[in-house]
C-alpha positions in Angstrom: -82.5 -217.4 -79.8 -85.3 -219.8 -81.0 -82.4 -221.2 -83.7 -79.5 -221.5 -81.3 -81.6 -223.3 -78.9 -83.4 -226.0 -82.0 -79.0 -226.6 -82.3 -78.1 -227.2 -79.0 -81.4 -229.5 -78.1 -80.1 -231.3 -80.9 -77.2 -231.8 -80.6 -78.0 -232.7 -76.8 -80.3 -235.2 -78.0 -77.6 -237.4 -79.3 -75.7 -237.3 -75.7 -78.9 -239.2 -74.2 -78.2 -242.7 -72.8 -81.2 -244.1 -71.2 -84.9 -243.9 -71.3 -84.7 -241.9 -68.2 -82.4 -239.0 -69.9 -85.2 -238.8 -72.2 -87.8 -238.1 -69.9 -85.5 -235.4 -68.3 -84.6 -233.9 -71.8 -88.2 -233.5 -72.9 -89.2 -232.2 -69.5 -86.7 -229.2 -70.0 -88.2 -228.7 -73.2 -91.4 -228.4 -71.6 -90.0 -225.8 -69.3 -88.4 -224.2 -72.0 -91.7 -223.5 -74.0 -93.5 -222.6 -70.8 -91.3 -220.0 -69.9 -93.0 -219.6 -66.3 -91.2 -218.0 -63.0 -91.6 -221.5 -61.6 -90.6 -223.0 -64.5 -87.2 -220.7 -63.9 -87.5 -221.9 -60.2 -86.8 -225.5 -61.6 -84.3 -224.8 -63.8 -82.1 -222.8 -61.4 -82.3 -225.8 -59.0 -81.0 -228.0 -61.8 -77.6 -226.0 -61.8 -77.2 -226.7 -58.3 -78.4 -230.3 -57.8 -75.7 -233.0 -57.3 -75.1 -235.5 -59.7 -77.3 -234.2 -63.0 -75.5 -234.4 -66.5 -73.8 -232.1 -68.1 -76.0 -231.8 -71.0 -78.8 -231.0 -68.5 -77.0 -227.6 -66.9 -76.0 -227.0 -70.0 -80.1 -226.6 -71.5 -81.0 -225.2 -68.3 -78.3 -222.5 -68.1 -78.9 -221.5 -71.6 -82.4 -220.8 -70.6 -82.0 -219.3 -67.7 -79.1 -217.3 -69.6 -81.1 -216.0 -72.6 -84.0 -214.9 -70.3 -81.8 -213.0 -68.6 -81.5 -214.7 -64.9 -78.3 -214.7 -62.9 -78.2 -216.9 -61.6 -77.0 -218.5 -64.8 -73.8 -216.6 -64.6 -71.5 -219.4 -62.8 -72.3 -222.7 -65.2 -72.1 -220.2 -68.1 -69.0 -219.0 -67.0 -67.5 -222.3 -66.9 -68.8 -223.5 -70.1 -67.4 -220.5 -71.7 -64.2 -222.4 -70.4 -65.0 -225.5 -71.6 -63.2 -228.0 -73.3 -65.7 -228.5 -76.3 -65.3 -225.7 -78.5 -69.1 -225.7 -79.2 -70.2 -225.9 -75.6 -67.9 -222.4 -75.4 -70.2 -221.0 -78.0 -73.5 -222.0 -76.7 -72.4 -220.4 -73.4 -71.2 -217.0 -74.8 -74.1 -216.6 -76.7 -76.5 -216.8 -73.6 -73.9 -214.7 -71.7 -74.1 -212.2 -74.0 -78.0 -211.9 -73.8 -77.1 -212.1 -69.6 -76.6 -209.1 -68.9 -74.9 -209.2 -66.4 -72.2 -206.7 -65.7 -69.8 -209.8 -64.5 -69.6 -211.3 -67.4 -66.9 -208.8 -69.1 -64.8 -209.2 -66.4 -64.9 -213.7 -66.5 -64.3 -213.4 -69.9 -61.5 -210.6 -69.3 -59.8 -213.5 -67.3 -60.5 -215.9 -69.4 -59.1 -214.8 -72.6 -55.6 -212.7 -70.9 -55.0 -216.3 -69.2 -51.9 -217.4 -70.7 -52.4 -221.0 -69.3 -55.9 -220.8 -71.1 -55.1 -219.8 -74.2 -56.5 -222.8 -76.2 -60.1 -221.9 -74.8 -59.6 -218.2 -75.3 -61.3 -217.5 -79.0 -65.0 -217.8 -77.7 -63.9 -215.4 -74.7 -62.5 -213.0 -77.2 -65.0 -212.8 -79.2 -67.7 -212.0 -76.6 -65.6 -209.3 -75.3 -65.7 -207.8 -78.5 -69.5 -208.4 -78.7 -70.2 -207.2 -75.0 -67.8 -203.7 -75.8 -67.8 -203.5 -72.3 -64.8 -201.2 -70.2 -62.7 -204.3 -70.7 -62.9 -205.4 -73.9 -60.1 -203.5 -75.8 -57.4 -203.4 -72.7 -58.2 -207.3 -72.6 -58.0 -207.9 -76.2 -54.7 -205.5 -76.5 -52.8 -207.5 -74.1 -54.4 -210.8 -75.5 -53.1 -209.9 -78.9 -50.0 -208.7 -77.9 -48.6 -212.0 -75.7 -49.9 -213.7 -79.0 -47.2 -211.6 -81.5 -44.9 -214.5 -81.1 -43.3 -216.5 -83.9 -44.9 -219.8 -84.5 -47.5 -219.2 -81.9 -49.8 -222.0 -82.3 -53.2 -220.1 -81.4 -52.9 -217.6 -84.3 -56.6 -217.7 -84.4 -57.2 -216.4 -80.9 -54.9 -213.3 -82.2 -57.6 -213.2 -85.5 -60.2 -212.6 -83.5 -58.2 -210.0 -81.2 -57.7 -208.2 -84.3 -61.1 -208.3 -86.0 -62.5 -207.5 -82.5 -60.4 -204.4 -82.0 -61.5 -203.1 -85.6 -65.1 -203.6 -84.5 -64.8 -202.0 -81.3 -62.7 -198.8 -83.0 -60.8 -197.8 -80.3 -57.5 -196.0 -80.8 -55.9 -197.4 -78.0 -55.4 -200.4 -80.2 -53.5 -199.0 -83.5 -50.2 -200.1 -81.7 -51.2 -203.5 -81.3 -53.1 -204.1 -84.9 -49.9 -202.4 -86.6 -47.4 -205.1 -85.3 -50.2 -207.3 -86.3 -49.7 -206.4 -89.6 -46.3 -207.5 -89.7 -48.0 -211.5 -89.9 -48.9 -212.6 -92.5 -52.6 -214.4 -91.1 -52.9 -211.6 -89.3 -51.9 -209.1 -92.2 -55.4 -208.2 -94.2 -57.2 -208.4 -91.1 -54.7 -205.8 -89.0 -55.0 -203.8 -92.0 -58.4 -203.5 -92.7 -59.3 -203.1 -88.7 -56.1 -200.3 -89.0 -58.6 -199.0 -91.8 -61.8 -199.0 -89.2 -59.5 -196.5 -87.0 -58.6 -194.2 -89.6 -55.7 -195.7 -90.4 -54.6 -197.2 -93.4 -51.7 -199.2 -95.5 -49.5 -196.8 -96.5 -49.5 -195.1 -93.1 -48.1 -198.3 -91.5 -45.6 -199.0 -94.5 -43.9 -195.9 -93.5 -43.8 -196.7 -90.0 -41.6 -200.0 -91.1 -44.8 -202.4 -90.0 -44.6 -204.7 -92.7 -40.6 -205.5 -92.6 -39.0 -208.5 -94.8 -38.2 -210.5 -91.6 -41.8 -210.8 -90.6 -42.7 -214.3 -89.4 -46.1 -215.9 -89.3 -48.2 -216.4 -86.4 -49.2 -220.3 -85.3 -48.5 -223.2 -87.8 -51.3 -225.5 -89.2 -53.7 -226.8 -86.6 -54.2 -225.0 -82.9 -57.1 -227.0 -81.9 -59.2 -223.9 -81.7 -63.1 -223.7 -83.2 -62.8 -222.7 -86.9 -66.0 -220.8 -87.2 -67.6 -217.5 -86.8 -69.0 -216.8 -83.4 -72.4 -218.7 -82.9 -73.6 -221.4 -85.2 -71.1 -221.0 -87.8 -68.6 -222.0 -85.0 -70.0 -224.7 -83.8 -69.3 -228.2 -84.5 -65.1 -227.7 -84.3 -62.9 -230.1 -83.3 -62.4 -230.6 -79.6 -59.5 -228.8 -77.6 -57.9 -230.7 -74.7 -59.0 -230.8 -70.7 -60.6 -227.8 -69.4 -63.3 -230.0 -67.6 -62.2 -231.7 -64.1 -60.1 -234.9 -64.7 -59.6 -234.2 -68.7 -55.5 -234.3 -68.6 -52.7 -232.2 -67.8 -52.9 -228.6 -67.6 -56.7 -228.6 -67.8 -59.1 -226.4 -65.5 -62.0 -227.8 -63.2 -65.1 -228.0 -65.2 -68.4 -228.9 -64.4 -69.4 -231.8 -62.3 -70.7 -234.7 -64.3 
């Protein structure tokens, strides 16, 4: 945790405006390294107060989060959904340390969305972390509405596949065998086929890999380019999931 949360201070740092968002940054640091119940009183009343920034419920959620509070849950959910891919993946890290058995089902609902597709790769890939009783039915039917020619978020469907290999769950050799049949998709589908027990030749036979296979997505899908964590962060932004961030887009937090 302690280098996921050095990232996010700084990258918070640069969102400060005023000498007062100063004082209220290094105050939550302060809370942060006192780790005291009412130090996790304070925090918790941050996520509810009116009118505190975004960056704020963001550091205070993450704490709460990694320490295992609840009362977390909500403003991690809806970062998860955020429009900032690196916001996403500072919120399913913390809900993945959560534990709290709602948090397979939001990201269940997050990532089958079809209207929330272009913020579904951080909710993927915590299912696939969480291997909760959701994961591979979500990821199955993710993967699956994703099999599309030219569907622009071919790297949602990545992490479906790699996810599924991880999780090694038979259920999904239908899926990862039409996956094989794109070609971004291809070595990954193949080498998660492996994971199962099932390998290239198996799936040549079965006609998988045909000559009329099409690729998944085109050049750019807006989505974080990453691993999950760090290595993801720092991605070009998707468009509007906050409240007032364009057509299409979900309510986000309050600023």
């Amino acid at each position: 945790m302690e280098d996921e949360f050095h990232e996010l201070t700084d990258r918070v740092r640069t969102e400060l405006r005023s000498p007062q968002d100063l004082i209220a940054y290094e105050r939550l640091l302060g809370l942060a390294r006192k780790n005291s119940p009412a130090g996790r009183e304070e925090l918790a009343r941050m996520l509810v107060a009116v009118e505190r920034p975004l960056w704020a419920r963001e550091i205070a959620a993450f704490i709460l989060g990694c320490a295992g509070d609840k009362r977390a849950f909500e403003t991690l959910v809806l970062l998860l959904n955020y429009r900032d891919p690196v916001r996403c993946a500072t919120a399913a890290y913390a809900l993945a340390r959560l534990g709290d058995p709602r948090t397979a089902r939001a990201a269940a609902a997050l990532a089958t969305n079809p209207l929330r597709t272009a913020y579904a790769l951080h909710p993927v890939r915590l299912l696939a972390e969480l291997r909760a009783p959701q994961s591979v039915p979500a990821l199955i039917a993710t993967l699956e509405r994703l099999l599309t020619p030219h569907n622009p978020y071919w790297r949602v469907a990545l992490a479906c596949v790699e996810g599924l290999g991880a999780l090694g769950d038979r259920r999904a050799v239908p899926a990862l065998t039409a996956a094989v049949a794109h070609p971004r998709l291809a070595a990954a589908a193949a080498a998660s086929l492996a994971r199962l027990g099932v390998h290239e030749d198996a799936v040549a036979e079965d006609g998988a890999e045909g000559d009329g296979a099409k690729a998944v997505g085109g050049p750019g899908d807006g989505q974080d380019h990453g691993a999950y964590g760090r290595a993801g962060r720092g991605a070009g932004r998707a468009p509007g999931a906050e409240r007032g961030a364009g057509p299409g887009g979900g309510e986000g937090l309050p600023h």
